[in-house]
N, C-alpha and C positions, 0 to 999 in steps of 0.2 A: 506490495509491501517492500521497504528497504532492507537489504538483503544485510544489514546489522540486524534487526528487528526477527528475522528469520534464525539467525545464528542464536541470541538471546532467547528469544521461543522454547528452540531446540533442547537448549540447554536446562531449560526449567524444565519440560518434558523429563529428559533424563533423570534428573533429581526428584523429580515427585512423582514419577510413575516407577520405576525403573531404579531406583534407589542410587541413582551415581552421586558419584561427592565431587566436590568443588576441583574443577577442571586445573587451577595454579597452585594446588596445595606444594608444602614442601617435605615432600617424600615422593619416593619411587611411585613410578603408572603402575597401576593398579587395576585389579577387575572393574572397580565402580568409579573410576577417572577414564579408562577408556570407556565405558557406557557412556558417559556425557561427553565426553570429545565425537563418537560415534554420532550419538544424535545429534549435537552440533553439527557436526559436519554433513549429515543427512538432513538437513535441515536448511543448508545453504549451497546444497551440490543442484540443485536445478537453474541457481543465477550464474553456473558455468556456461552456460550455451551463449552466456557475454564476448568470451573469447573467442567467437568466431569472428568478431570486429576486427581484429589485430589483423587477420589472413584475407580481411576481403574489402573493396570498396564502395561494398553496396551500403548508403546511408539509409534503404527502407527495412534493414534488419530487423531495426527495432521492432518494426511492426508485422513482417512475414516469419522473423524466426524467434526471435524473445517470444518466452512460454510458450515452448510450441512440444518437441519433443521431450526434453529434459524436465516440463511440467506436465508430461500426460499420465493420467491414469491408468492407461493401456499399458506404460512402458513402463509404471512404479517395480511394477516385482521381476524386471529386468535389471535396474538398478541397485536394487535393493540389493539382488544376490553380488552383484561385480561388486558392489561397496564390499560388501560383508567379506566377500574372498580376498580382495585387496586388503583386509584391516587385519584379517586373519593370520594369514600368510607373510604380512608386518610383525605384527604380534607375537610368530613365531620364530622370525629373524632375530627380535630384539627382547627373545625372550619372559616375555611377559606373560602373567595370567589375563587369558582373555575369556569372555562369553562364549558361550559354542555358536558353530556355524550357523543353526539355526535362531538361535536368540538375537545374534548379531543382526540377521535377516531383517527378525524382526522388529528391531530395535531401528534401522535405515530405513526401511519402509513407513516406519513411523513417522521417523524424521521427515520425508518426502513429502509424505500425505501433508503434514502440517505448512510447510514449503506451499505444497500446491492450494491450499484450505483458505491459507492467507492473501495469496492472492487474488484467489476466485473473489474473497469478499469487498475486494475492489474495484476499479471501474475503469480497469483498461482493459480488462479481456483475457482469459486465457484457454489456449487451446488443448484442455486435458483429454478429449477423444483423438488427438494427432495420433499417432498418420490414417486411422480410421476417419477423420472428419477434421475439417481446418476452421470449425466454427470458434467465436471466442465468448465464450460467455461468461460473464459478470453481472456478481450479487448487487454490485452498490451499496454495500454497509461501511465500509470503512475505506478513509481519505486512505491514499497511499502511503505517506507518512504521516501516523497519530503517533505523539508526543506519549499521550495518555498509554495506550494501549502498553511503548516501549516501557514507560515507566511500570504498567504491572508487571509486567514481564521480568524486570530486572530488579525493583527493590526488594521483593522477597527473597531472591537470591541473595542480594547484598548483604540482608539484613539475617540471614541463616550463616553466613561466612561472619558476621559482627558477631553473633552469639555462639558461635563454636567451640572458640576457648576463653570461658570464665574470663582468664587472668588479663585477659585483651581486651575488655567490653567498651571500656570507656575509650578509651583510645582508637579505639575502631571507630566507636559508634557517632564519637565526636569528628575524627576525620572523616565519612562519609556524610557526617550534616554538612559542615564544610566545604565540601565536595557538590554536592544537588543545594546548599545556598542561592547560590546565583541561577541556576539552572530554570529555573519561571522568567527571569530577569531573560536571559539570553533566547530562550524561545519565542517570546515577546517581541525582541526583535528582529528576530527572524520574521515571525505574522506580521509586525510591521513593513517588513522591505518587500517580501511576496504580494501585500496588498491583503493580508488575514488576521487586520491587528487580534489583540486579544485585551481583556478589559483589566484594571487594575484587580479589581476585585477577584477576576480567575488566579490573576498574577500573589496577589496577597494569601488565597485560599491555598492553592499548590505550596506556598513557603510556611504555611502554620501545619499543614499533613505532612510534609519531609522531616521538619523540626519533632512535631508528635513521634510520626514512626522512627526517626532514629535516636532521639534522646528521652523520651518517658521510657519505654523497656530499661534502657540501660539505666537511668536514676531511680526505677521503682525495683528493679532489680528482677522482673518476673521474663523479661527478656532471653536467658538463660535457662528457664524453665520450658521454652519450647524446645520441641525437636526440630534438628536440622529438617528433616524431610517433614512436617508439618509447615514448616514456615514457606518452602515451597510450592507443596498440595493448595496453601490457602492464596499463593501468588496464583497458581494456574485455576483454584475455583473462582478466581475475583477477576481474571482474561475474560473468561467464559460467560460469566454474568456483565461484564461490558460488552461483548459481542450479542448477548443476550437484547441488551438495551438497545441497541444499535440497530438490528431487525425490527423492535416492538417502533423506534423513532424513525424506521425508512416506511413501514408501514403506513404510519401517521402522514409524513413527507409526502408519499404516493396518494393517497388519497385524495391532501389538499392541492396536487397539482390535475389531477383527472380533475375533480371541481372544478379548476380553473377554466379545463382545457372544455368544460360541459357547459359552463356557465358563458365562455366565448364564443362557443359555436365553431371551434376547431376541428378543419379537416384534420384528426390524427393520422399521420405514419408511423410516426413511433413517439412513445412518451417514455420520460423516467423522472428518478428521484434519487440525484448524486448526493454524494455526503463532503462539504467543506471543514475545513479547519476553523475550529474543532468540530470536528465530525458528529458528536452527541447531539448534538442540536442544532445545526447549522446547515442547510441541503440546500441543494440546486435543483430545482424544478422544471424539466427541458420538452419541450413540444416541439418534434418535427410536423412541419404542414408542408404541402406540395411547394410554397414560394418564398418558407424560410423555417428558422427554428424561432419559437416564443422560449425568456428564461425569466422564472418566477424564484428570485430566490428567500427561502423561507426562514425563519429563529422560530424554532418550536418552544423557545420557552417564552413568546408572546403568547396571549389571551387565543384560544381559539380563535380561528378565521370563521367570521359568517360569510355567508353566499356575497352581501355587499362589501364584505373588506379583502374580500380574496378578488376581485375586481378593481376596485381604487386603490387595490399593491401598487406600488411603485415594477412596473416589471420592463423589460427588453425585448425587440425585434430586431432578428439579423436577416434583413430580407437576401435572397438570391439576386445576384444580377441578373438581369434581364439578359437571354440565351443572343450569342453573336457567333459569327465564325470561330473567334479566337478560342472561347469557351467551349464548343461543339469540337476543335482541332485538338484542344487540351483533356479535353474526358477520352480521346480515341488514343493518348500515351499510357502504353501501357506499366508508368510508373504511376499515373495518375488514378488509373483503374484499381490496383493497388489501395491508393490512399482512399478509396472510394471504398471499397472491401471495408477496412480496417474502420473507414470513422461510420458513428452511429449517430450522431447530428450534425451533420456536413452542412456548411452552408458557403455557395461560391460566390466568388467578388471580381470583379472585374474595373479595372481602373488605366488609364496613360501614363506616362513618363516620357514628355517630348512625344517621338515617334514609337514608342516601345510601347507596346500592350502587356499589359500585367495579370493573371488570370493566378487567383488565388483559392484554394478550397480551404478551409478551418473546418476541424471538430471542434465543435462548442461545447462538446464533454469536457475538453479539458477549460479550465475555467480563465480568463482574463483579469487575473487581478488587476492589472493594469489596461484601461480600455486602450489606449492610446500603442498600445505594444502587440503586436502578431499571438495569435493562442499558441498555445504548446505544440500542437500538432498541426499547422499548416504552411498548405504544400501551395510554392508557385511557383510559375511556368511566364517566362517571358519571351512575348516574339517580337521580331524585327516587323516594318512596315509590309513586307512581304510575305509573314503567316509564317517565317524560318523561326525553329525555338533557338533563342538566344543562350538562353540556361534554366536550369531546373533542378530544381532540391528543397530544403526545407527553410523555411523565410528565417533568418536571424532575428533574435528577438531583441 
C-alpha cells in the first residue's frame, strides 16, 4: 500500500477509535490532536526502512529489505515503545497534554499493525516474521494503490472536518465537492496511461457519490447532526466491509483460476489470484508450470464462468527459455538468486543483441500493462561473446 494511503488510514483509526480531532485544527496541540498525529505517524513509520537507499547502492533493496524489519510483527512492540518515548518526551519539552506512556504504546502499535495489515493484503510480500524468518507472505486482496479504498479512508474524515462548525458548512462542503470534482476524471487517466483504463460509467458513478456525500448533508441540513467521531466510525466501518468484499471476490478469483489450471491439465508449482485496478472485480489469475507461467485474467462482474468459457478465455503463455550456458551462468549470480527468492512467477527469457547475450528473469506478478515494455520487476544480465557479464540490474522500462 502507498505510504499516503497508510498515513490517511492512521489517521481515521485515531479519530474513530481513539477519539482524536482533526490533526490542522486552529488551536494549540492538544491530548486528541497528538493522538491522531501519533497514529499517523505509527501508521507510516514502517515505510522508513526507504531511507536506507540514500546510504547504500544496492538497487535489490527493494526487495531484500523494503518490509523486512520495520514491518515485522516480532519487532511491532519494540517500536511501539521507542515511538511512544520519543513523543512523550517531545511532549514534555513542548509542554503539552499528552496520553500516558502506556496509551501512547498503545495507540503506535496500532498504528504499525495497520501499516503492516495493509500491506500483507497486497501482493508483493512482506516479511512480518523478520529476523525470525525472511519469508514474504502475501494476501492478494488489494492492488497496491486502490483509488477506492484511499477515498474511504479519507472522505469521512473530510466530511466530519465539513460539519464541525455549523456556521462553515456550505462553504466547506462546496469547496471539497470542488475539490474531488475532477478527481474520477484524473484517475481515469492515470488507468489510462498504466494500461487500467476505467469505464465512463465507473467514472460518471464516483462523480454523482462525491456530489451526494458532499452537498445533500449540507443542503438538507442533517449533515451537522452527525457527530464528529461517528462520521469517522462509519468511514472505518465501510474500509472494512470493502476489504470484507475483496477476500469474498479473491475467493471467487482463486477458484475460477484452479478451474482453469484443472480443466488444462496443468502441472502446478504455484498458483494465485492477483487483484488489478480496480481491484473489486478485476484479478489476475497466474499458474506457474515447470516451462513457464499461464495468465488468465478475469471481470468478475461477467456471467459466471462454465468449465467451456474458462477455456475459450482469451488467456497468456510466458514460456521459459529453453536452459543455455548463459542462463545456467546467470541463475549461479548471486544477485540473480536474489531475484529468484523474491519473484513468485518467474519466468526466464533469453534473447541476442549483435554479439551480446541477454538473460532476463520477470515476475509476472507484477502485471504488463503494456505487453511491449519489461514487467516491473525484471532483472537482466548481459554477457559478452565470451560468458563475461557486461552489466546487470533491473531492465528500464
Amino acid at each position: 500500500m502507498d505510504t499516503i494511503t497508510h498515513g490517511i488510514a492512521g489517521a481515521l483509526i485515531g479519530k474513530a477509535v481513539f477519539h482524536g480531532e482533526d490533526m490542522f485544527a486552529f488551536r494549540p496541540i492538544n491530548r486528541g490532536r497528538i493522538i491522531t498525529w501519533s497514529l499517523m505517524l505509527g501508521a507510516i513509520f514502517p515505510d522508513s526502512d526507504v531511507f536506507r537507499d540514500f546510504f547504500s547502492s544496492d538497487i535489490l533493496l527493494i526487495i531484500t529489505w523494503h518490509r523486512s524489519l520495520t514491518h515485522s510483527l516480532v519487532l511491532l512492540p519494540l517500536w511501539a515503545v521507542i515511538l511512544a518515548a520519543i513523543t512523550q518526551a517531545f511532549a514534555r519539552w513542548r509542554k503539552w497534554e499528552a496520553p500516558s506512556f502506556a496509551m501512547l504504546t498503545a495507540i503506535y502499535a496500532l498504528g504499525l499493525l495497520s501499516h503492516i495489515l495493509l500491506d500483507l493484503v497486497t501482493s508483493f510480500g512482506t516479511m512480518i516474521w523478520s529476523p525470525l524468518q525472511w519469508s514474504r507472505p502475501a494476501w492478494d486482496l488489494i492492488f497496491i494503490v486502490d483509488f477506492s479504498l484511499t477515498a474511504l479512508f479519507l472522505v469521512p474524515q473530510l466530511l466530519a472536518w465539513v460539519y464541525s462548525h455549523p456556521e462553515k458548512v456550505k462553504p466547506r462542503a462546496l469547496g471539497m465537492w470542488l475539490v474531488f470534482l475532477p478527481a474520477p476524471l484524473l484517475i481515469a487517466r492515470i488507468g489510462e496511461i498504466v494500461g487500467a483504463p476505467i469505464s465512463g460509467r465507473v467514472i460518471l458513478g464516483a462523480t454523482l457519490i462525491f456530489t451526494a456525500l458532499f452537498l445533500l448533508p449540507a443542503l438538507q441540513g442533517w449533515g451537522i447532526k452527525i457527530k464528529h467521531d461517528n462520521w469517522n466510525r462509519a468511514g472505518l466501518f465501510a474500509s472494512l466491509v470493502y476489504v470484507a468484499l475483496t477476500l469474498f471476490a479473491h475467493h471467487v478469483a482463486f477458484a475460477r483460476i484452479q478451474k482453469f489450471a484443472e480443466l488444462d491439465h496443468l502441472q502446478v508449482q504455484s498458483i494465485g489470484a492477483l487483484p488489478l485496478p480496480p481491484s473489486l472485480w478485476h484479478w489476475d489469475g497466474l499458474v506457474r508450470t515447470p516451462r513457464g507461467v499461464y495468465e488468465l485474467r478475469m471481470d468478475l462482474s461477467e456471467k459466471s464462468a462454465s468449465e467451456t468459457d474458462l477455456l475459450a478465455h482469451e488467456h497468456h503463455y510466458y514460456p521459459d527459455a529453453y536452459p543455455n550456458s548463459y542462463i545456467a551462468a546467470a541463475r549461479l549470480l548471486p544477485e540473480v538468486q536474489k531475484v529468484m527468492w523474491f519473484s513468485r512467477f518467474p519466468v526466464t527469457r533469453f534473447h541476442k543483441e549483435g554479439d551480446v547475450a541477454v538473460v532476463e528473469i520477470a515476475d509476472i506478478r507484477f502485471i504488463q500493462t503494456h505487453r511491449d515494455r519489461p514487467a516491473g520487476f525484471t532483472y537482466r544480465v548481459r554477457f559478452d561473446i565470451n560468458g563475461n557479464v557486461l552489466s546487470k540490474g533491473w531492465a528500464a522500462r
